[in-house]
N, C-alpha and C positions, 0 to 999 in steps of 0.2 A: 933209808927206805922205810915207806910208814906200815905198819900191819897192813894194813888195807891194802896196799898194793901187791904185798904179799902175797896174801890170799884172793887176787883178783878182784877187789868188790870195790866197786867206783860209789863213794857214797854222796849222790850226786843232792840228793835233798839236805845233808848237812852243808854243802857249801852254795845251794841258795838262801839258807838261811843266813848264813852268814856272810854273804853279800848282800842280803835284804838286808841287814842289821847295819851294813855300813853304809848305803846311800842312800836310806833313808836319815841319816844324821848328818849326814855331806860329809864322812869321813873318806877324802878318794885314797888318803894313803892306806889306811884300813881297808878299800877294797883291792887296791892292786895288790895287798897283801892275799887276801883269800887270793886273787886268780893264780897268783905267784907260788899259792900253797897246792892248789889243784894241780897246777900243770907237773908241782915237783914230787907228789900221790901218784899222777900216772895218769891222771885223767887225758883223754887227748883234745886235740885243740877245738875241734868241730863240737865235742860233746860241751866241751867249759864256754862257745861261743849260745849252743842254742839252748842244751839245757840246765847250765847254772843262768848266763846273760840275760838269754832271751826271757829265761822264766821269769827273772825276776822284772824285768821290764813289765811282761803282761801283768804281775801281780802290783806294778807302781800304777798300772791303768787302773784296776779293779778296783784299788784302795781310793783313787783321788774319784774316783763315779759314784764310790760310795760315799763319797766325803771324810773319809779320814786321813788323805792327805789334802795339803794346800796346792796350790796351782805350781808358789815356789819351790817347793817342797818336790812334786813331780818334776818341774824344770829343772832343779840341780841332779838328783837321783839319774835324772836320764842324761843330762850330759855326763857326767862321774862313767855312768857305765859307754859312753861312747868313747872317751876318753881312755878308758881301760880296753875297749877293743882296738884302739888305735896303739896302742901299746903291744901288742900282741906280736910273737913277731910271725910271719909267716911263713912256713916250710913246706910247700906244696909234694903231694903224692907225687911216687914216679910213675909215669901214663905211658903205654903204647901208644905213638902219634899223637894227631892234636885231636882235644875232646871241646873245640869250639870256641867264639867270642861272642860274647853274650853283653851287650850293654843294658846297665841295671838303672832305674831309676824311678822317682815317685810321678804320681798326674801333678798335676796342675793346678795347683793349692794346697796340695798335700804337704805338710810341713813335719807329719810323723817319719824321719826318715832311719828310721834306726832298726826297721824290719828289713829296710831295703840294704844295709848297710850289712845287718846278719849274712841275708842273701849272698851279697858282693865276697865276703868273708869266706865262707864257704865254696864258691865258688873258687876262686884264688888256690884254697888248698887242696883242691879236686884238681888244680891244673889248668883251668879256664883263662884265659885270656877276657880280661872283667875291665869294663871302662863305667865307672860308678858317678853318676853324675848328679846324687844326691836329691835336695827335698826339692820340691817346686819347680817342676821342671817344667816352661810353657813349650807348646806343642813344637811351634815354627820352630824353636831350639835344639828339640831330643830330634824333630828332622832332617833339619839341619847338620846336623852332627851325625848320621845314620849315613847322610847324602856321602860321606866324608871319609868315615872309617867301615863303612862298608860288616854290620858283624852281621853273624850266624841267627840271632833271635833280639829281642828286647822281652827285659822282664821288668813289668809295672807293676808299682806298688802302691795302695790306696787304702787308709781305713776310714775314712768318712766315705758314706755311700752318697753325700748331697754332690759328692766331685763327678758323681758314675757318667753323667752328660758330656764331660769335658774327658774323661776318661774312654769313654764311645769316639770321641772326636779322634783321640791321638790314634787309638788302636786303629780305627780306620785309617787314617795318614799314613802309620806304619806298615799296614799293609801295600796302601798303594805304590807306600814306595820299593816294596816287595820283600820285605820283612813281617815275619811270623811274631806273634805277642805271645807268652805267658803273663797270667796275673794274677797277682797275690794280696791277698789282704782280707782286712774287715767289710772296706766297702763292697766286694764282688760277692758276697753271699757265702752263710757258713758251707754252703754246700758246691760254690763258684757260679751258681746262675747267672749270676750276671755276666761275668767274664762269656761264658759259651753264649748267653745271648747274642754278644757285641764280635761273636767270632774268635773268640781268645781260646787259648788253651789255658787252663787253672790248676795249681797246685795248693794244697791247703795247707804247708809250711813250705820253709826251707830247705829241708831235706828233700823232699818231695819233689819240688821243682828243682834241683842240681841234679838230682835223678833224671827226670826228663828231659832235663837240656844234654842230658849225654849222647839222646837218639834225635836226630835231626827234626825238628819239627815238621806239620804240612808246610807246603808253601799256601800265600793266599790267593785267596779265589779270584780270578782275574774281573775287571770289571764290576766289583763289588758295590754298590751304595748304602750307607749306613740308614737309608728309611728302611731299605729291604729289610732288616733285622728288626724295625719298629711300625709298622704301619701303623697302627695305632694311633699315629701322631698326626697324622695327616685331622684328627678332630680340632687339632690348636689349642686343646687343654690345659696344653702342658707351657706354651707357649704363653698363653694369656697370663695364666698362674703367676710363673717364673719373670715377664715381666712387670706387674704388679706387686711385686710379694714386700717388699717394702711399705707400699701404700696398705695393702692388707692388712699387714702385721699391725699398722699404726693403728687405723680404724679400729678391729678387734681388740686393742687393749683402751681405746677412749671409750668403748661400749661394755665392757669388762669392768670398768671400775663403777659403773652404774648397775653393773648383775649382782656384782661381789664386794658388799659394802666393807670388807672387812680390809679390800687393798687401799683405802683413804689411810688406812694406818700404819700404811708399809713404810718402811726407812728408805732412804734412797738409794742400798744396796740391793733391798729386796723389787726393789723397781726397776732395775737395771737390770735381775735376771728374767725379771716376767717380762721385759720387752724380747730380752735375749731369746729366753724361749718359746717367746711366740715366733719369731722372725724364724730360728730353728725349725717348729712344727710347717711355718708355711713351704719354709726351703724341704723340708721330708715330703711335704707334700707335693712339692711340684717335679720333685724326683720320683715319685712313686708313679706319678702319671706319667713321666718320661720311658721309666720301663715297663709300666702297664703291672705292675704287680702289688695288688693293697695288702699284700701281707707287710713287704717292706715298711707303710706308713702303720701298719698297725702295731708291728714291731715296736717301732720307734716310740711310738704313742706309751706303751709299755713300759719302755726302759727309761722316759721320759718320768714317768708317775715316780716310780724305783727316785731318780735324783732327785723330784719334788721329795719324797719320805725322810731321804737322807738330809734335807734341807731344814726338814720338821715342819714342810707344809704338805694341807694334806691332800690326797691325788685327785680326789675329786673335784679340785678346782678347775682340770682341766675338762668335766664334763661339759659346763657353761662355755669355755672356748672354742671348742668342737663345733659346739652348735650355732656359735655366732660366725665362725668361718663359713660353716655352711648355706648361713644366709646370706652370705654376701656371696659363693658360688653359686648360687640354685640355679643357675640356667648353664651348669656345665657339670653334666649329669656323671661321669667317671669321676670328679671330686665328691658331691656329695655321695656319692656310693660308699667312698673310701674313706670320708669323715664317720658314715653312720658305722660303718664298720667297727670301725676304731673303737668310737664312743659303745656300743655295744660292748665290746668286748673289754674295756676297761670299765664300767659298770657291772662285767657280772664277775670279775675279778678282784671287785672290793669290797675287805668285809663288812663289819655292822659299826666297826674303830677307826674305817676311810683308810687303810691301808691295802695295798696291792698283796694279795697274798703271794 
């Protein structure tokens, strides 16, 4: 038995570091060692799943946005740690009666599924009866499957907010079919706005939501239609956008190379991300109009500049972007609103060096 267990002190930051240290080199046998070392400290399983696991996941996101890890680099590191939760073994609490079935799963593009996998985990050792149906899950499917096994809630999981449309879509479905939603993630808002726009109930981790699935959720609202939640849309803004946004995206980058003499000199990897991240900005934008909220696109715009920096270009490239989208919006008066937005706000956030401060 180690001191530490001894004297009660879970020293939960030394063994994220030392699972950061092992999947970031692709050492999985070095990491199933740390979990194998935590679990024999005393730490317990929920604690070693969300905060050694979990943490270092978020910190495998943070590092590849800033650019110090690589793409492969993040894809090994996160299977390693799936792979190590699969390994885990599980010995659920003992429960007075049944505390629910809860089937767990990502929207509809969503291919991040290892928050949702957390989630599943947790649940399992709470005593839930958990039907985990992982990343990507198209609507008529997670329906389908609802139609069938009949559970207590569905909890949806999302961190790209461009899914939040198709993630509107299922939550509505599930309702209809008279299943209550929790929703989790990056895309529903750090504060879950979205989720409660779309009628969801929102937990801002995993803990959080195993908590609330312990008390029965509402039922939904009988008769419900997903415009009720957006009227908004009834202008077709979002609409037009979202089906164009390819042609958009093209246009503004063949008029971009005539603003910004400096992309005739880009290599064809640097080419491939400024198409990428125009096609991005349009898809932000056409979500932002979906949910009527420009803080979302100004956000984005933001954390956009942040990856230009880390790339070593500088953010002010995207002020000439902005504005050539808006020309080619001007007669769809909620987009240019939410371009100038942006552009303002990413102009008085850069300093005199064109970095975002």
């Amino acid at each position: 038995m180690s001191a530490d267990s001894l004297t009660g002190v879970r020293p939960v930051p030394r063994y994220v570091d030392l699972l950061w240290d092992a999947v970031v080199v692709g050492d999985e046998a070095g990491a199933r060692g740390v979990v194998a070392g935590a679990l024999a400290d005393g730490l317990d399983r929920e604690s070693l799943l969300l905060d050694v696991i979990g943490a270092v996941q978020r910190r495998i996101g943070q590092e590849w946005a800033a650019g110090r890890l690589r793409v492969a680099q993040e894809h090994a590191a996160t299977a390693i740690n799936d792979r190590v939760i699969a390994a885990l073994p599980i010995h659920p609490r003992p429960v007075d009666g049944p505390v629910g079935h809860v089937t767990v799963a990502c929207v509809d593009g969503e291919w991040h599924a290892l928050p949702a996998r957390l989630l599943a985990e947790v649940l399992l050792l709470r005593g839930f009866q958990v039907d985990f149906l992982g990343a990507h899950v198209p609507g008529p499917h997670l329906i389908a499957d609802l139609h069938r096994t009949a559970p207590d809630a569905v909890a949806l999981s999302g961190s790209i907010a461009t899914r939040l449309p198709t993630a509107h879509a299922t939550i509505s479905a599930c309702q209809a079919a008279g299943i209550p939603v929790i929703a989790g993630g990056a895309a529903f808002g750090y504060d879950g706005r979205y989720a409660r726009l779309f009628g969801a109930e929102w937990a801002p981790d995993a803990r959080a939501a195993a908590d609330r699935l312990a008390r029965p959720l509402p039922r939904p609202r009988p008769a419900h239609k997903p415009i009720d939640d957006l009227p908004h849309l009834a202008d077709q803004e979002y609409t037009m956008v979202s089906r164009t946004a390819s042609r958009l995206a093209r246009t503004v980058y063949k008029r971009l190379e005539s603003r910004v003499p400096a992309m005739r000199d880009f290599s064809d990897l640097q080419r491939q991300h400024t198409a990428e991240d125009l096609r991005h900005i349009v898809d932000f934008l056409a979500t932002a109009l979906y949910t009527g909220d420009d803080e979302l696109f100004v956000g984005f715009v933001t954390w956009t500049a942040g990856i230009l920096e880390s790339r070593r270009v500088p953010a002010n490239t995207l002020l000439p972007t902005l504005g050539l989208l808006g020309d080619e919006l001007r007669e769809f008066p909620r987009a240019v609103r939410m371009l100038t937005r942006a552009g303002e706000h990413l102009s008085s956030t850069i300093s005199t060096t064109g970095k975002t401060e």
